[in-house]
C-alpha positions in Angstrom: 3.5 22.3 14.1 5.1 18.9 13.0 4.7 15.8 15.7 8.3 14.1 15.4 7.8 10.4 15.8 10.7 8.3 18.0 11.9 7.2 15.1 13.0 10.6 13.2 14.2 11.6 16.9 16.5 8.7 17.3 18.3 9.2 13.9 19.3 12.7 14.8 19.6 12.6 18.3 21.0 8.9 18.9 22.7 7.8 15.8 26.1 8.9 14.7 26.2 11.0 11.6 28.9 8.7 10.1 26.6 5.3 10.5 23.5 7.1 8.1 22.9 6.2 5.3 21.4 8.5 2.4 17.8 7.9 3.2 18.0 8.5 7.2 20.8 11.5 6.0 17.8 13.3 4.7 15.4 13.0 7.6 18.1 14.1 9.4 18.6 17.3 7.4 14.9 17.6 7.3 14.6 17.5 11.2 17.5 20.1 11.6 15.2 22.4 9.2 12.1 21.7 11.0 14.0 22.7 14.5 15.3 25.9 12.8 11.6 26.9 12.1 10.7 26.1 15.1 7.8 23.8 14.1 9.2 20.7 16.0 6.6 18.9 18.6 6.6 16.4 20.5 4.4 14.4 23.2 5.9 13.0 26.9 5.9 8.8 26.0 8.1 10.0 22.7 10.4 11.1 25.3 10.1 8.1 27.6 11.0 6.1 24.3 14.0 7.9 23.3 15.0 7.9 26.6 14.8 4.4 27.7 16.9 1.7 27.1 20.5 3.8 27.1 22.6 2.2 29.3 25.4 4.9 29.9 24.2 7.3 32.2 26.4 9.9 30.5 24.7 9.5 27.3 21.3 9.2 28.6 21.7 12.8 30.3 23.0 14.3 27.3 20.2 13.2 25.6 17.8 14.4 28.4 19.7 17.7 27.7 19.1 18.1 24.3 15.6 17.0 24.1 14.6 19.7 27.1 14.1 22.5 25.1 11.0 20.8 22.8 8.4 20.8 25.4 5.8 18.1 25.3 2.5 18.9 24.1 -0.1 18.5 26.8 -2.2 14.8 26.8 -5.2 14.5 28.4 -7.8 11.7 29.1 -10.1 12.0 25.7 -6.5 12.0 24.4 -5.7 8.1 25.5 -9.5 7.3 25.3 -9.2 8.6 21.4 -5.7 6.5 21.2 -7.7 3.7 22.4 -10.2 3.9 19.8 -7.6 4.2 17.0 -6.2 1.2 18.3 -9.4 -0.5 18.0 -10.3 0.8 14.6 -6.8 -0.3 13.1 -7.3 -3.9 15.0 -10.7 -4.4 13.2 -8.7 -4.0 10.3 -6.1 -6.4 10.7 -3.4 -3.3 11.3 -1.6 -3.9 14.6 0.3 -1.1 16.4 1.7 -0.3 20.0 0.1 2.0 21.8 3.0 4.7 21.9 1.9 5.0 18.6 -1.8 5.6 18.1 -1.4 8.1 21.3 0.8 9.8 18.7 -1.8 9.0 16.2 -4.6 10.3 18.6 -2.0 14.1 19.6 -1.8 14.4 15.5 -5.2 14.1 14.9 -6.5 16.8 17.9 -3.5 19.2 17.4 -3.8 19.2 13.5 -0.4 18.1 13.4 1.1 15.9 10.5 3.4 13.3 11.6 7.1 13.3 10.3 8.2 9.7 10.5 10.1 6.9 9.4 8.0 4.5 10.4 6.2 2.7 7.5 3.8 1.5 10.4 2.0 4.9 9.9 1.5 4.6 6.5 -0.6 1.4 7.5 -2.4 3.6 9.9 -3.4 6.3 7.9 -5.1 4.5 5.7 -7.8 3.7 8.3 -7.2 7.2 10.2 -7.8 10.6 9.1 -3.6 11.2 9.6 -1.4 13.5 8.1 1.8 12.4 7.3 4.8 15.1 6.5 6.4 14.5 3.6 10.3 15.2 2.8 11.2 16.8 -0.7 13.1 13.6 -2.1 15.1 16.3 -3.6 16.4 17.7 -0.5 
């Protein structure tokens, strides 16, 4: 299982294909291959982010539709208490993030499940963070 960040979401789901450029063409391709395997996960405040902010109604529901088929994995408590604490450990370290992203820090690290992003952010935070980040063949 691979947790899909907003940001690899957002490419595929709320850019148009013409507007990419090489670099966010590949994550794109490697997000389609990720979906066909079936290996694609996400967590509920990805979807609040890829969700907010549209301001055609029309859009935003076919962008509802097509992410209701990846079901969220389940969050719990220890989950936002463990978010919490990444937050805190990344602070003491002069690393600053939002906290939509150490809970996806925190749902990566309990479901064993690298992070496919294009976020450089995460970078940052795995070097304070035992985090996995998936890694696209530059070839591809």
């Amino acid at each position: 299982m691979i947790l899909v960040d907003t940001s690899i979401w957002s490419l595929a789901l709320r850019r148009r294909r013409g507007d990419l450029g090489v670099a966010d063409q590949r994550h794109v391709h490697e997000w389609e291959r990720l979906v066909r395997l079936g290996v694609v996960a996400m967590i509920g405040p990805i979807r609040q982010e890829l969700l907010s902010g549209i301001r055609d109604q029309r859009m935003r529901e076919r962008l509802r539709r097509a992410l209701r088929p990846f079901p969220d994995l389940a969050l719990d408590v220890e989950d936002y208490e463990h978010a919490a604490g990444c937050f805190n450990r990344c602070r003491a370290q002069g690393i600053a993030g939002s906290a939509v992203d150490f809970m996806i820090c925190a749902a990566s690290m309990r479901y064993a499940a690298p992070i496919y992003t294009a976020d450089r952010d995460f970078e940052r935070y795995a070097g304070v963070l035992e985090l996995t980040l998936h890694q696209v063949n530059p070839q591809a």
